[in-house]
Phi, psi and omega in degrees: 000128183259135174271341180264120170271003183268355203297323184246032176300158180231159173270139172341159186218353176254154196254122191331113193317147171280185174271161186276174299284167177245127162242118213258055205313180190287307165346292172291328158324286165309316172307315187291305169312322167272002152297310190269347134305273175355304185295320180292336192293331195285334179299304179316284169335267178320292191305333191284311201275274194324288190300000181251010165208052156033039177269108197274164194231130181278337182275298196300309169355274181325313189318296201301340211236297175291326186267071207300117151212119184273129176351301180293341175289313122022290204268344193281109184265112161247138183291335189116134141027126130104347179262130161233124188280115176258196211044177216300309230264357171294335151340299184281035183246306180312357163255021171245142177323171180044041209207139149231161159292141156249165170285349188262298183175242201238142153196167180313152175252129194291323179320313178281358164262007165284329162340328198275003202309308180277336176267328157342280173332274158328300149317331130350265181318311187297333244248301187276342187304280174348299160327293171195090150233144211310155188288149165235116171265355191230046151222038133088341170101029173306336202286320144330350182260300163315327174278013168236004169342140138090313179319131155274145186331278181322343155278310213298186186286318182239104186278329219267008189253126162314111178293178194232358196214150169275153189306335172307339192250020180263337192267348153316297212274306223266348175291330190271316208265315195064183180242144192251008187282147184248017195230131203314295159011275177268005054068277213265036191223024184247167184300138179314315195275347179253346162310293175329331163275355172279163189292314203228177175231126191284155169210183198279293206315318181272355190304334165276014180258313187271006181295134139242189182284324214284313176320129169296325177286345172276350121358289159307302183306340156327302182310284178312335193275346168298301183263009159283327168237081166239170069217008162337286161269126201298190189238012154320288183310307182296342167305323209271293171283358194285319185297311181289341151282346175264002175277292176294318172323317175276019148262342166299314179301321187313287199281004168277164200265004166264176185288111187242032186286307150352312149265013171104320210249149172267181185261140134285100199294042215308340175314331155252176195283318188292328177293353190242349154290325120009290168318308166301314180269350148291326160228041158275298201319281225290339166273289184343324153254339165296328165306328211270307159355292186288346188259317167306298183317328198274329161322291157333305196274327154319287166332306183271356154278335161267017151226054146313000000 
């Protein structure tokens, strides 16, 4: 059973955007791209295969189901803003959104990312907003709780999942410990009886004001700020955050008041003191790589606003 969600980290693999422009022989390209499908395939793979025999996954699922980037999109290696792919096989990138032909060869077309200006702008903002301020550790991975407050089994959101705890003791735990959440996201999933206990109410509006490192879901959401603009932003990176959300997902889960044994995984037991130092020290770990992640991302995006 693995207790660590850390056992197979591998270190980050992407690299700070180069500068515009890059040409890109056919040889290298290509190596790369079926290097990054190789990687993407097993993920693919397991979701194509789980839906078609209508198995649910509480980790993989969410990537895929909450995070709209479809298995192919995923799997699909774009280089990035500013990189141009020579040769003839370069071609077949025009059938993908955002690409023109050049006389050098195929590359992102800067006209169709000026569309993107204001969500650029935004994720930006959310990205370094996010940077710096100080980490928040203490709310134990509660907002899973919150979101079956008051609940019964036959209510909660993934009925197909067992709780591992009862609701008296889910509304026990989130009564004692309380709640600390900063994030719209999960938020805005808690149960009518359980908003009222949070300190604050998070909105779309203030989110670039209240992110911090320590939320896990803001975390994750790295991953979305990745694949929104892509194929801009190569697909390394999003691989990269992609992995890393999936990461962060099994101590959500880990710390939810559901069974996740099923899947391999022990619980974090937040419901006690060892569990919630145990919560803590998994999500100091789990930023600590996900910041450099939002400092690339944030990098990337920068680049592709001066050269708007």
């Amino acid at each position: 059973m693995q207790t660590s969600v850390f056992a197979a980290w591998t270190d980050v693999s992407s690299t700070a955007p180069a500068q515009y422009p890059q040409v890109v022989r056919p040889e290298e390209w290509q190596a790369r791209a079926r290097a990054h499908a190789a990687r993407a395939q097993p993920w693919v793979d397991d979701r194509i295969v789980r839906r078609a025999h209508d198995r649910k996954h509480a980790i993989n699922d969410f990537l895929f189901e909450y995070y709209p980037y479809s298995p192919t999109k995923l799997a699909t290696w774009h280089p990035g803003h500013g990189v141009v792919l020579e040769g003839p096989d370069a071609k077949a990138y025009l059938q993908y959104s955002g690409y023109i032909a050049t006389q050098e060869g195929v590359t992102t077309d800067s006209g169709a990312l000026r569309k993107h200006r204001a969500r650029l702008d935004l994720a930006l903002r959310i990205l370094t907003g996010t940077m710096s301020r100080p980490a928040g550790t203490g709310c134990f991975g509660l907002h899973e709780w919150a979101m079956v407050y008051g609940q019964d089994q036959e209510q909660v959101r993934h009925a197909y999942l067992p709780l591992r705890v009862s609701p008296a003791e889910v509304s026990a735990t989130v009564d004692s410990v309380g709640m600390r959440c900063t994030h719209i996201d999960a938020y805005r999933f808690f149960t009518p009886e359980a908003m009222p206990l949070n300190p604050i109410e998070p909105t779309r509006e203030t989110q670039p004001d209240l992110e911090q490192p320590g939320c896990l879901h803001a975390g994750m959401d790295v991953y979305k700020y990745a694949f929104w603009f892509s194929p801009f932003v190569g697909s390394d990176l999003i691989m990269d955050c992609f992995e890393n959300a999936v990461r962060i997902r099994e101590l959500d889960m880990r710390a939810s008041p559901y069974d996740m044994e099923p899947f391999g995984l022990a619980p974090v037991r937040v419901e006690t003191a060892e569990g919630r130092r145990e919560y803590a020290d998994a999500q100091r770990e789990l930023m600590e790589h996900t910041n450099p992640l939002r400092e690339q991302l944030a990098a990337a995006i920068t680049l592709l606003l001066e050269n708007l």
